[in-house]
C-alpha positions in Angstrom: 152.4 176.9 135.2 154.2 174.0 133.2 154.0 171.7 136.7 149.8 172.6 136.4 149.4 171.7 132.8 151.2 168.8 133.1 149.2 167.5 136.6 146.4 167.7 134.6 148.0 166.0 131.1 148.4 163.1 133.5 145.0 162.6 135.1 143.0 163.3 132.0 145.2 160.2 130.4 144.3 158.0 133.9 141.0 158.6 133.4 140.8 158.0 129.9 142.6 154.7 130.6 140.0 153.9 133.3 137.0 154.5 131.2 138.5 152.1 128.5 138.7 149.6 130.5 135.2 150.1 132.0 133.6 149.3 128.8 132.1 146.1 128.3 133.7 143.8 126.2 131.6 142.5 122.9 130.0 139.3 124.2 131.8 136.1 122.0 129.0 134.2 120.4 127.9 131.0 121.4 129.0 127.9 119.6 126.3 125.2 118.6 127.4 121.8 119.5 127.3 119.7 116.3 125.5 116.6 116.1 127.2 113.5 115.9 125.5 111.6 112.6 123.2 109.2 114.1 124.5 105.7 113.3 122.9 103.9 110.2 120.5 101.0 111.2 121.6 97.4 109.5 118.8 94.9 108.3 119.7 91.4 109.9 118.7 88.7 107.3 117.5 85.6 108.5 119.3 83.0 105.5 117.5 79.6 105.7 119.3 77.1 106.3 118.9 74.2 103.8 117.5 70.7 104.7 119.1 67.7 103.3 117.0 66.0 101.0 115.4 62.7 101.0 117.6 60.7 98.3 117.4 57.2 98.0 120.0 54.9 98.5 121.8 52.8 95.1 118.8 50.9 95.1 116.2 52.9 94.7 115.0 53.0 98.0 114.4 55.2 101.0 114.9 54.4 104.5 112.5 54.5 106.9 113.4 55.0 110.6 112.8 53.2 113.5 110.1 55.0 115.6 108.5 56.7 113.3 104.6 57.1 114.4 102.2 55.0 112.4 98.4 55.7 112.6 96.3 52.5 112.1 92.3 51.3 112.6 91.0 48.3 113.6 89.0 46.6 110.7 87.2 44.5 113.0 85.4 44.0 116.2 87.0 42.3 119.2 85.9 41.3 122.8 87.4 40.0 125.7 84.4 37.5 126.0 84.5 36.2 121.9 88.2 36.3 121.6 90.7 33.4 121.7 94.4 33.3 121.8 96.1 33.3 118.3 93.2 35.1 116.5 94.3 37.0 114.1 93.7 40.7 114.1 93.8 43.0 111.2 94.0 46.8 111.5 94.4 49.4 108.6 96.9 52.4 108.1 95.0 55.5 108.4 97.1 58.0 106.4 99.7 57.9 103.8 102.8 56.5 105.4 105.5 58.9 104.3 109.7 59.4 104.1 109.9 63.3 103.6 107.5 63.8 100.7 107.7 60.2 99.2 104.7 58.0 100.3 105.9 54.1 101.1 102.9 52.8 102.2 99.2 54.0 101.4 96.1 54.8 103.2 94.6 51.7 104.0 97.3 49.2 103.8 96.5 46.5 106.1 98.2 45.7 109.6 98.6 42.1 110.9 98.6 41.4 115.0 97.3 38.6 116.7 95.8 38.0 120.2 97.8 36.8 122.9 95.9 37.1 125.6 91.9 36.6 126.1 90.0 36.4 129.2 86.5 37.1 129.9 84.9 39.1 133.0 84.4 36.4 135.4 83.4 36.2 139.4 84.1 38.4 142.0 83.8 41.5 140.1 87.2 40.4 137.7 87.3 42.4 134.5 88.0 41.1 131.1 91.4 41.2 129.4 92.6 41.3 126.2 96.1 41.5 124.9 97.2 42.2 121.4 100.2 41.6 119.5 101.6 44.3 116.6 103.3 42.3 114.2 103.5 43.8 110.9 102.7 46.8 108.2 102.2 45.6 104.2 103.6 48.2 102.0 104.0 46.5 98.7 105.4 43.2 98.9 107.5 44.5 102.6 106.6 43.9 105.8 107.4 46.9 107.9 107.8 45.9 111.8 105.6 47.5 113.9 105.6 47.7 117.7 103.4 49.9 120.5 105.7 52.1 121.9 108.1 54.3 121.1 111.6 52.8 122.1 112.5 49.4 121.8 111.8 48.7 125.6 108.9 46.2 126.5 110.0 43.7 123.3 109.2 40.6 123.7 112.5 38.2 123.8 111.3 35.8 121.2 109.0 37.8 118.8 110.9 40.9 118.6 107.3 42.5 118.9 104.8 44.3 121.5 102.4 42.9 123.4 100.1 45.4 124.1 97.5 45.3 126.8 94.3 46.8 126.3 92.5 46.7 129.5 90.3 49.3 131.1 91.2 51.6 127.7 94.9 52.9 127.7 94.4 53.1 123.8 90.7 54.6 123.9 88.8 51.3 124.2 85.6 50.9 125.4 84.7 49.0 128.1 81.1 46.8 127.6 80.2 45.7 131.4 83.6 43.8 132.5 84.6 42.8 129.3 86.7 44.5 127.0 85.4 45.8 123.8 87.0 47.0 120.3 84.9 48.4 117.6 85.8 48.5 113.9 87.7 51.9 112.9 89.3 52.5 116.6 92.4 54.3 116.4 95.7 52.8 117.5 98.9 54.3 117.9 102.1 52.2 117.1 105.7 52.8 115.7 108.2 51.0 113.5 110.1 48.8 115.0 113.2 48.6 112.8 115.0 50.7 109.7 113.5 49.6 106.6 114.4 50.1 103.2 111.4 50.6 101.1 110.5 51.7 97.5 108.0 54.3 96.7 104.6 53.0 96.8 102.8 52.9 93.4 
């Protein structure tokens, strides 16, 4: 009777045992990942860089470069046909002439040249030609060389200046039949053609 009640002591604790560890265990709650802070955005600030100013020099004066563009006019007519070598020619500057924001020469300052070169249209279909020499700018009581292109190649070895060519219209001329023809207030390009000191034009 002892060996019965103690048979069954033993199974009833086995199957206690087994039905604990049938239960399901409590599930563990998830975790939410955490966010890493998203990073701060930085302004970039464009600082200006600063431009040397135009100062003059001991004297007073402000230099003027070599190469910088100069916008003149003819004040006067020429032809190929009227024209004869050593005329004079005189052209006006067509805007203020400036270093940085101080003027040195003025709107309508006059521009010397002189012809070089003048022939007329002639037989067998030959065109006219007329070549011009750039000689000088007035600004006040200076004379500011002046040449027709941009470097210093093309000089001629005894003037120091340009000749310049004007055939068929590389500056915008007009040809009249076979001669060529300038009218009063046609725009020429030309440069400096050496550092200049200059004072402020009054």
């Amino acid at each position: 009777m002892r060996r019965l009640l103690a048979s069954l002591l033993i199974v009833l604790f086995g199957l206690g045992n087994f039905a604990i560890a049938q239960q399901p265990l409590a599930p563990v709650p998830a975790v939410a990942p955490v966010a890493a802070p998203a990073p701060t955005p930085t302004a970039t600030v464009a600082v200006p860089v600063p431009t040397a100013p135009t100062a003059p020099d001991a004297s007073g004066k402000y230099i003027l470069r070599d190469g910088t563009d100069v916008n003149l006019k003819f004040a006067q007519d020429l032809s190929s046909k009227t024209s004869s070598e050593g005329d004079p020619v005189t052209l006006t500057l067509v805007d203020d002439l400036k270093i940085g924001d101080i003027v040195v020469a003025k709107a309508g300052s006059k521009a010397i040249g002189e012809v070089t070169k003048a022939e007329k249209s002639g037989m067998m279909g030959k065109a006219g030609e007329l070549n011009i020499r750039l000689d000088y700018l007035k600004a006040g009581d200076a004379k500011i060389k002046l040449r027709g292109t941009k470097g210093k190649e093309g000089e001629s070895g005894v003037t120091g200046t340009v000749v310049l060519t004007v055939l068929f219209g590389p500056i915008g001329l007009i040809k009249h039949g076979k001669n060529v023809e300038i009218k009063q207030g046609q725009a020429l390009h030309a440069f400096v053609g050496d550092d200049i000191a200059l004072v402020p034009a009054s």
